[in-house]
N, C-alpha and C positions, 0 to 999 in steps of 0.2 A: 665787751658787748658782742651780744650773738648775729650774726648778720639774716638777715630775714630773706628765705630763699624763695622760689617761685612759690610755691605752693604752702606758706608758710601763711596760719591765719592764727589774731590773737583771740585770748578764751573770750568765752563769751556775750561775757556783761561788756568787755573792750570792743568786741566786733559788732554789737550794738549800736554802742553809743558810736561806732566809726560810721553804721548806717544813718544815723540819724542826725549824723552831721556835726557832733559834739566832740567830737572827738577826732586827731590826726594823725598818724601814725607813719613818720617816715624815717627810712634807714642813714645810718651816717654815710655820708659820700666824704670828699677830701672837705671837712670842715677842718680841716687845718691850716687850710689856705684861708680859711677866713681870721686866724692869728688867734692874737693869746687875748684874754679879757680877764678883764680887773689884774692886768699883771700876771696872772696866772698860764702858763706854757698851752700853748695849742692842741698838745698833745693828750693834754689830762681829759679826764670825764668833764671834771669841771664846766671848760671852757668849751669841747666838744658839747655837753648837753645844752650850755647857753648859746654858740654857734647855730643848733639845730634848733634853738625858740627862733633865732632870729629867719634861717632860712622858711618855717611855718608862718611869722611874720609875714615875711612878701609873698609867699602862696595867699595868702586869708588876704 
């Protein structure tokens, strides 16, 4: 994963829909401390991408 720097914007049709509300775009922080899910190691995409549903979860 590429870490998204200050001035870092996505294309588009993604920076659109982030205006209009439809869309969320946040960077991995230690979502490792949020553990492993379904069994799967904290460390993988996996668990990392379902990690960051959950962190957009409690933002929304």
């Amino acid at each position: 994963m590429l870490p998204i720097s200050e001035f870092w914007k996505p294309e588009q049709k993604r920076f659109n829909a982030c205006v209009i509300g439809r869309l969320l775009i946040i960077t991995p922080c230690s979502t490792t401390a949020l553990g492993d899910v379904d069994g799967v190691p904290a460390e993988s995409d996996y668990s990392q991408f379902h990690n960051l549903n959950k962190v957009a979860e409690q933002i929304c």
